[in-house]
Structure formats: structure tokens, C-alpha cells
Kinemage of the C-alpha trace (Angstrom):
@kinemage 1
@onewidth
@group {chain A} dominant
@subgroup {mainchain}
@vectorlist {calphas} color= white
{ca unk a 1} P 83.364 -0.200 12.023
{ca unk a 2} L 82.255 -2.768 9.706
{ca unk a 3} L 84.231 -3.515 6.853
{ca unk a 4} L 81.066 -4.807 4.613
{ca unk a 5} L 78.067 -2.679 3.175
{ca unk a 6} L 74.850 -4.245 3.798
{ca unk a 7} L 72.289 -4.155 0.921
{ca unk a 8} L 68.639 -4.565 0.679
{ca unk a 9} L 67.336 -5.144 -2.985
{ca unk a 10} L 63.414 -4.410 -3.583
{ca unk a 11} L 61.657 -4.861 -6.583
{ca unk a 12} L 64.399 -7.011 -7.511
{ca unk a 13} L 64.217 -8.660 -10.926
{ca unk a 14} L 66.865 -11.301 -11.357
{ca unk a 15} L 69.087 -9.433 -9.487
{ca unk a 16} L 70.933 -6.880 -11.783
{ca unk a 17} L 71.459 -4.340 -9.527
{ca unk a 18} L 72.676 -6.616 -6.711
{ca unk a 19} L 75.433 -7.919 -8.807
{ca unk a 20} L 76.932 -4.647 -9.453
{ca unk a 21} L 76.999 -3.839 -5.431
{ca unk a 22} L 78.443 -7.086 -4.894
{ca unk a 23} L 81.710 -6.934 -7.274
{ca unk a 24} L 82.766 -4.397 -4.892
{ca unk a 25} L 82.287 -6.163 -1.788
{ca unk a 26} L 78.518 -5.403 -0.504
{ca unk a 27} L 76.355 -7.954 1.663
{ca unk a 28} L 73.319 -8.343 0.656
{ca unk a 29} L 70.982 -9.223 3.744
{ca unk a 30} L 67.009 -8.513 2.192
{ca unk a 31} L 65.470 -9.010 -0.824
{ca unk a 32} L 61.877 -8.765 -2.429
{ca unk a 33} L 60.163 -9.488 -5.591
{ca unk a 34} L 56.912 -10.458 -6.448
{ca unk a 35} L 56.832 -11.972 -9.971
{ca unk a 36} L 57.093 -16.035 -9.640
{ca unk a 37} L 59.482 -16.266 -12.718
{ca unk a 38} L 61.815 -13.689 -11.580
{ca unk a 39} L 62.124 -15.090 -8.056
{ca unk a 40} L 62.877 -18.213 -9.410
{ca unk a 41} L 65.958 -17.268 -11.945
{ca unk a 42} L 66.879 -15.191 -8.886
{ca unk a 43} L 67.348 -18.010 -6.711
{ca unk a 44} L 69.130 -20.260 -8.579
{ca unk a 45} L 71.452 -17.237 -8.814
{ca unk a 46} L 71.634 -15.965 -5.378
{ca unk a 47} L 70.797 -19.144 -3.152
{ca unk a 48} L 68.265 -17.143 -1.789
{ca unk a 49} L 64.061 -16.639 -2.864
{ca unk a 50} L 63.270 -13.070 -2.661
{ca unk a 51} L 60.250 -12.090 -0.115
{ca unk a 52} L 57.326 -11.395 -2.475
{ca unk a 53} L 54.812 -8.492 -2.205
{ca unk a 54} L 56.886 -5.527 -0.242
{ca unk a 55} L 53.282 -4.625 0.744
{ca unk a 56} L 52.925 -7.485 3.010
{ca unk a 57} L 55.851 -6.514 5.377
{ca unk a 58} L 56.092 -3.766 7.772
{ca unk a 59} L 58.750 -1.437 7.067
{ca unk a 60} L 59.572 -2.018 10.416
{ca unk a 61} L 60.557 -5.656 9.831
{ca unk a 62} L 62.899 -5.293 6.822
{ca unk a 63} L 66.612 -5.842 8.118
{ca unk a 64} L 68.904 -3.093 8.910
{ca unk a 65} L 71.288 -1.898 5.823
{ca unk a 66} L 73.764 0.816 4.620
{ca unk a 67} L 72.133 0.903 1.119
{ca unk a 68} L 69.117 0.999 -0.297
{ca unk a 69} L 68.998 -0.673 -3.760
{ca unk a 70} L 64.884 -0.804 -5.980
{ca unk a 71} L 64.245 -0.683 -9.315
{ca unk a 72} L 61.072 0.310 -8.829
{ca unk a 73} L 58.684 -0.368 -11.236
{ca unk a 74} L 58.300 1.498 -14.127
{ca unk a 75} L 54.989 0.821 -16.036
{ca unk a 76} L 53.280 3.501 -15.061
{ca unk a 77} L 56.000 5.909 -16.125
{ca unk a 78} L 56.959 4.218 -19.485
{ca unk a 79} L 56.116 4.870 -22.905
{ca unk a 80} L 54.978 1.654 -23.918
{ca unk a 81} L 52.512 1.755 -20.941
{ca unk a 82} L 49.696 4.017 -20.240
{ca unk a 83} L 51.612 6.746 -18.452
{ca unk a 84} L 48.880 6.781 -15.407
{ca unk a 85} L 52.220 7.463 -12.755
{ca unk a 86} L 50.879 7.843 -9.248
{ca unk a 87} L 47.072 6.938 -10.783
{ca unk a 88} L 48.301 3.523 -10.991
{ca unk a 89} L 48.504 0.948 -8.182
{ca unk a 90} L 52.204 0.314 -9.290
{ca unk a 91} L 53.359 3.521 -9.277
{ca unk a 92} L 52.289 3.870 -5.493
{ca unk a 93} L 55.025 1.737 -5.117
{ca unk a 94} L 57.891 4.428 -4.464
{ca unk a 95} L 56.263 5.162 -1.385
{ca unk a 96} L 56.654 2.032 -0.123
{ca unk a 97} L 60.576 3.091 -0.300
{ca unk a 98} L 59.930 6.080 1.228
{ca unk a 99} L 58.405 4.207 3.942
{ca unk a 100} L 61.203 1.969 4.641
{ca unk a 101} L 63.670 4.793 4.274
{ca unk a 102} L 62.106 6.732 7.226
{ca unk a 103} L 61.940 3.641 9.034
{ca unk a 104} L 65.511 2.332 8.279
{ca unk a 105} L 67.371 5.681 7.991
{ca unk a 106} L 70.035 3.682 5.481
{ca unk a 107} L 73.377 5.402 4.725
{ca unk a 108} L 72.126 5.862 1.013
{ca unk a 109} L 70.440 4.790 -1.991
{ca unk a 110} L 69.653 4.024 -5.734
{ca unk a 111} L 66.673 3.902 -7.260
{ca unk a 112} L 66.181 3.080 -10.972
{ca unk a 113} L 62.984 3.851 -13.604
{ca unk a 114} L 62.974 4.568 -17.275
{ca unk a 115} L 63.881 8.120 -18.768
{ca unk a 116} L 60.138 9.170 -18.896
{ca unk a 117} L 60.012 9.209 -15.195
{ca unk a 118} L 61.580 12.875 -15.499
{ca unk a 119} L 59.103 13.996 -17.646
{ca unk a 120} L 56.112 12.270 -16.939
{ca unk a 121} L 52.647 14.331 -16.007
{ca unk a 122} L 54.992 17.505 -17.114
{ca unk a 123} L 57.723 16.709 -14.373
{ca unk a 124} L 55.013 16.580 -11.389
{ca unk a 125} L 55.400 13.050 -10.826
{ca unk a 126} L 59.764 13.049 -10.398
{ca unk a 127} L 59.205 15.819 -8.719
{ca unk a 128} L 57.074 14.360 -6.493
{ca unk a 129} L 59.559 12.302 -5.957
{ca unk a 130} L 62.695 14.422 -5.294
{ca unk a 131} L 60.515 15.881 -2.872
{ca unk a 132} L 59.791 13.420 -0.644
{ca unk a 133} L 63.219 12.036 -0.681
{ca unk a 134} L 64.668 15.226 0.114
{ca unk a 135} L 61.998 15.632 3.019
{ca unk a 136} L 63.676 13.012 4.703
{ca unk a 137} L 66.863 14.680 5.026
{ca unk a 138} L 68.610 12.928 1.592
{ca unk a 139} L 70.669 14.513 -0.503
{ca unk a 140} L 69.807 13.421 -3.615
{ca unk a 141} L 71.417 13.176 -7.208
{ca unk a 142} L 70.086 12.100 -10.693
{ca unk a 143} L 71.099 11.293 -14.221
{ca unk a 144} L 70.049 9.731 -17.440
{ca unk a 145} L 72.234 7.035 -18.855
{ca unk a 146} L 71.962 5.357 -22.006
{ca unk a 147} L 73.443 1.386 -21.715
{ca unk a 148} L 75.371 2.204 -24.918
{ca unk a 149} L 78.145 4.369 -23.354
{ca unk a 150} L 78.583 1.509 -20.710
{ca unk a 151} L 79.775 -0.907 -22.786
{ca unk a 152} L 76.403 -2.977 -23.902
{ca unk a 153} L 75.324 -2.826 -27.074
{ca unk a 154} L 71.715 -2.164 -26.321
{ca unk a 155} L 70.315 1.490 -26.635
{ca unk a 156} L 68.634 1.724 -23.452
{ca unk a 157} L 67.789 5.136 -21.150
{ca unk a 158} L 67.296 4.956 -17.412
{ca unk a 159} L 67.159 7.286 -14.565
{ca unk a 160} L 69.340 6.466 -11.315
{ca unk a 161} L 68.538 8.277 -8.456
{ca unk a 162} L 70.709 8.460 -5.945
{ca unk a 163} L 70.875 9.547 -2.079
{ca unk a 164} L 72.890 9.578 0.632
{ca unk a 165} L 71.705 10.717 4.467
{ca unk a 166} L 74.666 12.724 4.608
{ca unk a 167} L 75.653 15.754 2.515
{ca unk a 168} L 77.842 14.152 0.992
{ca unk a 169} L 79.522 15.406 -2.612
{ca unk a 170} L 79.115 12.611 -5.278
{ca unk a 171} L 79.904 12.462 -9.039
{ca unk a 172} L 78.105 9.979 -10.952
{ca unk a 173} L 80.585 8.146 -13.226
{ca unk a 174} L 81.899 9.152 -16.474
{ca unk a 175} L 79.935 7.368 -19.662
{ca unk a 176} L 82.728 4.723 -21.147
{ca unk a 177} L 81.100 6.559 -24.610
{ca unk a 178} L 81.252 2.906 -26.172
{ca unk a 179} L 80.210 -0.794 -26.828
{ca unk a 180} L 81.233 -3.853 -27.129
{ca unk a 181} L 80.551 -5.577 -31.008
{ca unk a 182} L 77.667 -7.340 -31.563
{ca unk a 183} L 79.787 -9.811 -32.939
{ca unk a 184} L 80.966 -10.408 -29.299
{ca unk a 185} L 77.332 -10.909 -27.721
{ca unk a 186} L 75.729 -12.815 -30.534
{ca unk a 187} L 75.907 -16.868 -31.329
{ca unk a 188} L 77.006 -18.485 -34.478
{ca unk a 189} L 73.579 -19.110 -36.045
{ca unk a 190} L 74.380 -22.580 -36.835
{ca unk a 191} L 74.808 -23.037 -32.826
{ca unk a 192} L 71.169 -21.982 -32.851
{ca unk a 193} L 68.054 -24.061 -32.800
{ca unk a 194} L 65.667 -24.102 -35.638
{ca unk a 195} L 62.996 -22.974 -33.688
{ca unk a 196} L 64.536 -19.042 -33.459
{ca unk a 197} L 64.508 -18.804 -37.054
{ca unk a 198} L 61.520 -16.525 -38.781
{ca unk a 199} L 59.551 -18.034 -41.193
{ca unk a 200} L 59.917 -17.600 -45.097
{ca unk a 201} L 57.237 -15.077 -45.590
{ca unk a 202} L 57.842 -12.962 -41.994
{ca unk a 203} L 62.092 -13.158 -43.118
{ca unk a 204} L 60.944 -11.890 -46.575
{ca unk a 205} L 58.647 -9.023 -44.929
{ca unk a 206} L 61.238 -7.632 -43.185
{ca unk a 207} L 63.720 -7.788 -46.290
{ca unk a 208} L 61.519 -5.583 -48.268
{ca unk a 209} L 61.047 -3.026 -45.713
{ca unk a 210} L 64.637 -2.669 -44.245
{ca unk a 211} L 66.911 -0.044 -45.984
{ca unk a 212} L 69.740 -1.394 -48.496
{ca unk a 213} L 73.059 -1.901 -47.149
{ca unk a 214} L 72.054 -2.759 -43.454
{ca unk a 215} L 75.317 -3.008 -41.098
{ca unk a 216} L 76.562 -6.624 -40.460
{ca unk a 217} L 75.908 -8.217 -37.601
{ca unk a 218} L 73.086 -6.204 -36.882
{ca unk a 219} L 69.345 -6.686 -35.221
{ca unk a 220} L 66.542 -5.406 -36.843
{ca unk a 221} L 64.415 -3.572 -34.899
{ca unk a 222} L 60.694 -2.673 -35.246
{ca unk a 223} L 58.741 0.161 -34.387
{ca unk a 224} L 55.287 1.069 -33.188
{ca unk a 225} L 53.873 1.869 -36.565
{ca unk a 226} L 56.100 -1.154 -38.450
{ca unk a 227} L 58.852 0.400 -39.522
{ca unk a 228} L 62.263 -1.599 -39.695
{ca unk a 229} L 65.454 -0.309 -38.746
{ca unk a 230} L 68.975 -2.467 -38.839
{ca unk a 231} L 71.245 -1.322 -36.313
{ca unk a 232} L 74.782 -2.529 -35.126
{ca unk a 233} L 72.950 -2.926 -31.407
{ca unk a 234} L 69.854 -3.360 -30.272
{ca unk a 235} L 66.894 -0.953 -29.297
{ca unk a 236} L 65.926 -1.807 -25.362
{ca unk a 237} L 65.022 -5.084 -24.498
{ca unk a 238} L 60.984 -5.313 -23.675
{ca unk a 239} L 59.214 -7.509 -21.380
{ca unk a 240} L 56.485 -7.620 -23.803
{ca unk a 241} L 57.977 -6.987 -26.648
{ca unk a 242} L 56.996 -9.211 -29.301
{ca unk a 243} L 58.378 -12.090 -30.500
{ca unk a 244} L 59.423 -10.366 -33.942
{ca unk a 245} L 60.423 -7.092 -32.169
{ca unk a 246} L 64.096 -7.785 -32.460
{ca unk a 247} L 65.732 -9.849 -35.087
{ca unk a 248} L 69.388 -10.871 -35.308
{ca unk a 249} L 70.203 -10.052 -39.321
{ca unk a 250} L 66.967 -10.023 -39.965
{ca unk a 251} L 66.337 -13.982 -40.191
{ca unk a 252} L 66.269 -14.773 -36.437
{ca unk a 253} L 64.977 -13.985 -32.611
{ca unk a 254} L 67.638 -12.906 -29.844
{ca unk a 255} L 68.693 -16.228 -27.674
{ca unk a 256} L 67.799 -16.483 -24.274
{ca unk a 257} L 71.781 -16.116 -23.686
{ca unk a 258} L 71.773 -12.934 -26.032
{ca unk a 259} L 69.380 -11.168 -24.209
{ca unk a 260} L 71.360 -11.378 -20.877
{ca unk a 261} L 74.720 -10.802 -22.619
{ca unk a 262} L 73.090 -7.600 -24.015
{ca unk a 263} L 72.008 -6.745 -20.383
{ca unk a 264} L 75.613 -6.821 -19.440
{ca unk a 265} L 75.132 -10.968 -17.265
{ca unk a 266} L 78.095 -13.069 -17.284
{ca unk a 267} L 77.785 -16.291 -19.028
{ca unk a 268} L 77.901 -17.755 -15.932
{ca unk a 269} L 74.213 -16.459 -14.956
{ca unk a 270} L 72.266 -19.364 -14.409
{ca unk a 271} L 68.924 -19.158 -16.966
{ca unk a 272} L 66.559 -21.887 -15.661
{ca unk a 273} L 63.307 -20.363 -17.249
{ca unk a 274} L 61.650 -21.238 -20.612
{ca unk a 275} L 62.260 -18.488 -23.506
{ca unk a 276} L 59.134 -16.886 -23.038
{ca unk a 277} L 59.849 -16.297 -19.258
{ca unk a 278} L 63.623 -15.477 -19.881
{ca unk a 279} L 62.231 -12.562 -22.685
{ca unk a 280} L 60.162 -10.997 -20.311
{ca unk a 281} L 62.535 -10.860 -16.782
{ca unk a 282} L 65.136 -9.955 -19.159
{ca unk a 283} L 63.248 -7.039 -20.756
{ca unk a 284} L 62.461 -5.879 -17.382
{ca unk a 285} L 66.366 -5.908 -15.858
{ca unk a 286} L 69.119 -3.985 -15.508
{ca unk a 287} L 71.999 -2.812 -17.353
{ca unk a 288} L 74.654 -4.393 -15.065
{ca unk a 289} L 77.512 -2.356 -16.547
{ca unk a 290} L 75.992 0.957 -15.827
{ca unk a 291} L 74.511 -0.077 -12.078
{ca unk a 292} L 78.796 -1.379 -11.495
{ca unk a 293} L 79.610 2.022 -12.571
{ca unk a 294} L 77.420 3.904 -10.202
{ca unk a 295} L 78.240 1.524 -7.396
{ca unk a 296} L 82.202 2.096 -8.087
{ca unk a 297} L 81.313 5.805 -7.471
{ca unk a 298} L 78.990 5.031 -4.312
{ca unk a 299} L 81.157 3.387 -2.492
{ca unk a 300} L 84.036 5.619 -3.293
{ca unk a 301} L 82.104 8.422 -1.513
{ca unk a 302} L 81.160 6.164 1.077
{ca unk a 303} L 84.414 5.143 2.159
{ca unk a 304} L 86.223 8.820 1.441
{ca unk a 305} L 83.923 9.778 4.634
{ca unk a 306} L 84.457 6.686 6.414
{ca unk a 307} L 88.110 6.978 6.350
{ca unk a 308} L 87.676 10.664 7.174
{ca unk a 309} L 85.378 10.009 10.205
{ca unk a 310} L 87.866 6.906 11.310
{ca unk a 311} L 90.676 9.738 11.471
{ca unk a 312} L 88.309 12.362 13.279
{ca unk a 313} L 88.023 9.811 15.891
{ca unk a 314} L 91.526 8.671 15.727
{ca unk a 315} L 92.498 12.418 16.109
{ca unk a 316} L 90.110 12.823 18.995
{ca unk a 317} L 90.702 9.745 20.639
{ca unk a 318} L 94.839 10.508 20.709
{ca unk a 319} L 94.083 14.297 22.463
{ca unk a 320} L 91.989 12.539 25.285
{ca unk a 321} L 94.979 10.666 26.085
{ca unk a 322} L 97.226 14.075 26.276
């Protein structure tokens, strides 16, 4: 048997969910992603330039893998969208998995959304969705995770689906229940450029609406209809967020560094986009912390039954020989 898990990683971003299969050993032999900015950061990463629309290969012609890895994309679920779900283009997209999971027949999968997936269209659309992955003979677990309780100090709910073609028994990991310090993610502000500062009258806007005795460090985060909160962590990153919708102590915008670091990236993550690109691929990434969690538990399961199967055929293998 092979001692590596191959991986294929669709709608792939800048490669979040790939780098928490890969700390425990998985190949990663496919990936696909349309948006030019995020295939670029992706290959200066990876070595590697994601295939771009998944609609423009047969499912067919994808490589052969263990695991199936897509955060699919979740516009047409999210609140800040319009909510259309399967009335969207986009949100046709999950059955562009399904395709490829009846073609490829993978060992299992994750799949990744935001929270309002479960509720969207009054729970017809997720369920939908269990439905079709159960109807090809997956056994299929979910839960919502908040970033927070995996050690990032960005509030930030997601659904992770996962499957497995066997019935196997899995157990999602246990919530860490904390987060690292802001004071550990953030820069010294003098280390910062001018150019991230607010202005005088947007910095004094935000002073007079904020409450009194605001936690230090903290980032200022505003709401739909204006409102200004100071929190020690951030509200969830946002691809098109606005440039003022999160402000470090209340005088300055999150670093293109900062915004990885509160996505759970290593320093060493190669950022080769200007801010404005970085913002958006950033708001629309992974929590790395919680997708290493789930991937510790995968492959746990995974190789429980491979070990058990190896000594099923050991077993059977020694009473041929009597």
C-alpha cells in the first residue's frame, strides 16, 4: 500500500486547505482555481499554477486521489451576498464535486462554506447537499467551527463537511477553546508604512463612535449599519470588505502580513500581490489552524482502517500458508 495520501484541491484559494493536509504528510497531485490573483500567490507558494475553470475539464481527466479537498464557493450562501444558493451560477458549483466524486470514487473528503450554508433557503439547499453526497454511498459528517477556538484570533464560522466512502466512525476534533494575543499577530505601528494610517477626520469618526475603555491591542470593527465595535480579535476577514472595515486601535488598516497571520499562514507564506489583491484572496481563505485540526482527525481514521485492513490481510495471508 502506499504510504502517501494523494490530494486534489478545487476551488483552491492560496492554498489554505492544502497546507493543513500537507503537515501531515499528503501529496498533493491536482489543483484548480480560477481567480488570476489567487493562482498567482498560489504558485509562488506551491511551485505549481492551479488549472483554472473546473468547468473546462472532464471529471474524467482529473488525476486519481485518496482525498477530496474544495472550498467551494460560498457567495451564494453568505450573508454579505444575495443568498440566491443553487439560483446562482456559483452555487452550481458543488455539483461539479459531485461529479468528480462519482467519477473518482476518492477514499474521502472535505468540503468547506460559510455557516449560512446550513440554513440557507430554510435548510433546502445543505440538504440538498447531504443528499447527494450520501447518494453516492458517503458517509458524511458536519460541524460549525468558529476560527477563535483554533487558536486565531479572528471570529470566523465555517461549515466542514466531511466524507469518507467507507463507514467509517470519525470525530471531528476538539475546539482548542482559545487564541493567540493580538499582540502576537499584529506589527509595531512604527514598522508600518504611512500609507495604512486613517486620516485625521475618518481616525476621529471612529473615536467618537467607539465605546470608552476599548481593550488594548484591539481592531475596530464596523458593521452594516456603522456601528463600531473594539474587540481583542478581529470579526472575519472579507474579500470585499472595505478598506475601513477593520482597524488596528482604531488609527490604522490590517497589513497584508496581518491578514494572513490572522488566517493562521506562517510568516514564511510568500505574499507577491499588491494590498488590494492580498485583502481580497485573504478574505476569501481558510483558517489553516482549524483545516490542520480536521486533517489530524482524517487521517487518524484513515490509517486506524488501513492498519486494520493491512492485518486482515496479514491474518489471511498467514492461514493460506497453513
Amino acid at each position: 500500500m502506499r504510504n502517501k495520501y494523494r490530494t486534489i484541491d478545487l476551488f483552491a484559494g492560496i492554498g489554505g486547505i492544502r497546507l493543513g493536509f500537507e503537515e501531515y504528510g499528503c501529496e498533493n497531485v491536482f489543483s484548480s482555481e480560477w481567480d488570476k490573483d489567487a493562482q498567482k500567490m498560489y504558485e509562488a507558494n506551491f511551485g505549481e499554477k492551479p488549472f483554472g475553470d473546473i468547468n473546462l475539464i472532464a471529471p474524467n481527466d482529473v488525476p486519481d486521489h485518496d482525498i477530496l479537498l474544495a472550498g467551494f464557493p460560498c457567495q451564494p450562501f453568505s450573508i454579505a451576498g444575495k443568498g440566491l444558493g443553487f439560483a446562482d451560477t456559483r452555487g452550481t458549483l458543488f455539483f461539479n464535486i459531485e461529479a468528480i466524486l462519482a467519477a473518482k470514487r476518492p477514499q474521502a473528503f472535505l468540503l468547506e462554506n460559510v455557516k449560512r450554508l446550513t440554513t440557507h433557503d430554510n435548510g433546502q439547499t445543505f440538504a440538498v447537499i447531504l443528499e447527494k453526497l450520501k447518494a453516492l454511498g458517503y458517509t458524511v459528517y458536519h460541524k460549525v467551527f468558529n476560527s477563535l477556538d483554533f487558536g486565531v484570533p479572528q471570529k470566523r464560522e465555517r461549515i466542514y463537511i466531511v466524507g469518507f466512502l467507507e463507514p467509517y466512525d470519525f470525530h471531528f476534533p476538539k475546539p482548542l477553546g482559545y487564541y493567540r494575543p493580538l499582540s502576537e499577530v499584529l506589527e509595531k505601528d512604527e514598522a508600518v508604512p504611512d500609507s495604512y494610517f486613517l486620516s485625521k477626520e475618518v481616525k476621529e469618526k471612529r473615536l467618537a463612535m467607539v465605546k470608552p475603555n476599548a481593550p488594548y491591542p484591539s481592531i475596530w470593527h464596523e458593521n452594516i449599519g456603522g456601528n463600531i465595535s473594539a474587540l481583542p480579535y478581529s470579526c472575519a476577514l472579507r474579500a470585499g470588505g472595505s478598506y475601513n472595515y477593520l482597524v488596528v486601535n482604531g488609527v490604522r488598516r490590517l497589513t497584508d502580513r496581518e491578514m494572513l497571520r490572522l488566517q493562521g499562514f506562517p510568516d514564511t507564506f510568500i505574499i507577491n500581490l499588491p494590498y488590494s489583491q492580498t485583502r481580497k484572496v485573504a478574505g476569501n481563505s481558510v483558517s489553516v489552524p482549524v483545516i490542520k485540526a480536521i486533517a489530524n482527525a482524517m487521517m487518524t481514521t484513515l490509517m486506524e482502517r488501513k492498519q486494520i485492513a493491512e492485518m486482515k490481510q496479514k491474518d489471511l495471508f498467514s492461514e493460506q500458508l497453513m
